[in-house]
Residue, then its C-alpha position, 0 to 999 in steps of 0.5 A: x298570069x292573071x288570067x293562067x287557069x290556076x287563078x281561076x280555080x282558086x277564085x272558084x273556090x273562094x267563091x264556094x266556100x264564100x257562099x258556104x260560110x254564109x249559109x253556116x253563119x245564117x243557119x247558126x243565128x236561126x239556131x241562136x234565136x231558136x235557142x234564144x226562144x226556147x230558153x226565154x220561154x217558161x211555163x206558168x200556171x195562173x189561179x183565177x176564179x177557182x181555176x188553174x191556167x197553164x200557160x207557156x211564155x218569154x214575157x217575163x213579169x206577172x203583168x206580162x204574163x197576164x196579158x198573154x193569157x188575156x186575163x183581165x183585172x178589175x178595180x182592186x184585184x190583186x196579184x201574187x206576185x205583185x204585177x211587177x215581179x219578174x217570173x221564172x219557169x214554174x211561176x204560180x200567180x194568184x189572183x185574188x178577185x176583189x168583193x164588195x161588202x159594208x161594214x157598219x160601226x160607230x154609227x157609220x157605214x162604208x161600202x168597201x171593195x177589197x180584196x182582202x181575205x179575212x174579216x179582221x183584215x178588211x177591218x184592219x184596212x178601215x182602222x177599225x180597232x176591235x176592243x176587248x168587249x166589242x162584238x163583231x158580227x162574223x168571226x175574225x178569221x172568217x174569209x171574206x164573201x161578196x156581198x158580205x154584211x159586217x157589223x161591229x157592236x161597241x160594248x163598254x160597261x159603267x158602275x152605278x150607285x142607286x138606292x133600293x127600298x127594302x119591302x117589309x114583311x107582315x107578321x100576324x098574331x093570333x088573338x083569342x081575344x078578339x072575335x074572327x074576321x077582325x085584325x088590328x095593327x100593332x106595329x106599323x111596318x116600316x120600309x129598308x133601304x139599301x145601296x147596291x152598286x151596279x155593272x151596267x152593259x151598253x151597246x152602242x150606247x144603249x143599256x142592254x144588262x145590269x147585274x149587282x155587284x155588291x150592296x149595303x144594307x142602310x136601315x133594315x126594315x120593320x115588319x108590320x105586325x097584325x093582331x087577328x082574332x080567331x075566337x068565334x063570334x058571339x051567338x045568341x040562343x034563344x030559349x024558353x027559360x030565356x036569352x043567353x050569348x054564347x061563342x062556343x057549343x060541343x055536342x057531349x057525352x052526358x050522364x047524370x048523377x044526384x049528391x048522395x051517397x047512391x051516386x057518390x058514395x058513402x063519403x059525399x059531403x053534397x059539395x064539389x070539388x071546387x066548394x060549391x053545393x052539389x045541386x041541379x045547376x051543377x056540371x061536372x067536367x074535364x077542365x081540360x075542355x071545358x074550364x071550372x066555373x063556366x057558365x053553361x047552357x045544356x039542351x034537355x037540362x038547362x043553364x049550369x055551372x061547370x063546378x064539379x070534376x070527376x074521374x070518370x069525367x074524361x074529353x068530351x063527356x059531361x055528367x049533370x048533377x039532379x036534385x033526386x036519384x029519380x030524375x037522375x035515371x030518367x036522364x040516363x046517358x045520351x048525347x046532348x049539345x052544350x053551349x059554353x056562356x059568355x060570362 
């Protein structure tokens, strides 16, 4: 029996579909890790140094994925996500290069290396606290760049007293009582004083502004009063019927007229209008210009007295009184230059 012909053909066919079965089970393991491969491996983009790298790979966190596109990381680089995440299909890493700049505050610098993206987070990392006043020399908002300069400027403010004289002013007189060019001093001026309370801004301790808040008046100032002459100065004129001093001389309109009724009409008495005899010596004038009883000096007449008024006598006219209606009219009506006397 074992060796009849229909044994021999059931071991022959065993022993095909024996070799069959393996070359099935063999080819299916190869398509299981095909499969296995191709579901394991995932596409992923990397964002490194202003570029976009597209990469497909089975490692399956951010630092394997990294090390198959040879992306290297230097001190304080970091990455999103971080290097231990595990990825999916579609991941997209970020890595954020560190950058070396200084912050310098409180009389003190570092020199940092972060990657850190704005201003107030580097800032935040050292501890720096920003107080309401401080200035910082970027915006806190701003990103961060190589070789960046930072700078805080620590601003306080303090309240001060002090004591502040207050000048006096200078008032001044006329005197007409006193020649030109002189002044004297009738009240001595006398400083004020005030207390003014003061904001002082410092930064980084040293003062920088100061404004005035408020201030009270302690005394208040006494202004100097000055007395200044404005009465002309003494002269003297000398003439061939003598030496006389004066301050003051017009140049005026003269006539000339005699105390009897020719000049004056019928109803002279030979006095004037202030009760003196009506004689050569005797002026008549404006008292507006020239007051009554001045003493005078008139060129081409001689001293006189202002002593008499008239109504034709107006500004600056002067009409002189002669002894005759003779010398009178040989006067006539000219311009002459008066001196008014000192008394």
């Amino acid at each position: 029996m074992h060796g009849s012909p229909l044994r021999k053909r059931w071991l022959a066919v065993f022993a095909h579909d024996s070799r069959t079965f393996e070359v099935v089970c063999i080819a299916a393991i190869i398509v299981a890790l095909f499969a296995s491969y191709v579901w394991a491996q995932k596409n992923v983009k990397i964002e490194v140094d202003g570029q976009v790298v597209s990469i497909a790979t089975t490692a399956t966190t951010v630092a394997g994925v990294l090390e198959a596109a040879g992306i290297q990381l230097h001190e304080r680089d970091v990455t999103l996500p971080g290097l231990d995440d595990t990825i999916r299909d579609g991941t997209v890493i970020v890595v954020k290069r560190a950058v070396s700049l200084t912050v310098a505050a409180d009389k003190k610098t570092w020199k940092v290396k972060t990657s850190r993206e704005t201003v107030g987070d580097v800032l935040r990392e050292l501890g720096l606290a920003i107080g309401p006043k401080d200035k910082v020399s970027h915006d806190l908002a701003a990103r961060v760049t190589d070789g960046m300069a930072i700078r805080i400027i620590r601003v306080t403010e303090k309240r001060q007293v002090k004591q502040v004289k207050i000048p006096f002013k200078e008032e001044v007189r006329k005197d007409r009582n006193m020649d030109r060019g002189r002044t004297r001093v009738l009240v001595e001026g006398k400083e004020g004083l005030k207390e003014q309370e003061i904001l002082v801004t410092y930064e980084d301790g040293r003062p920088v502004s100061q404004k005035v808040v408020s201030e009270r008046v302690v005394s208040k100032p006494v202004n100097r009063v000055v007395a200044v002459g404005v009465r002309k100065p003494l002269r003297t004129l000398t003439t061939s019927r003598g030496t006389y001093r004066y301050r003051d001389s017009r140049l005026m309109l003269a006539t000339a007229y005699e105390p009897g009724p020719a000049s004056c009409g019928k109803y002279a008495d030979g006095y004037t209008s202030i009760g003196l005899k009506a004689q050569y010596g005797i002026a008549a004038v404006d008292p507006d210009v020239i007051p009554l009883r001045t003493r005078l000096y008139i060129e081409g007449y001689g001293p006189a007295i202002a002593g008499d008024t008239g109504s034709a006598i107006q500004g600056n006219r002067i009409d002189l009184c002669f002894n005759t209606l003779e010398e009178a009219l040989r006067f006539g009506r000219r311009r002459v230059r008066v001196y008014i006397l000192e008394p």
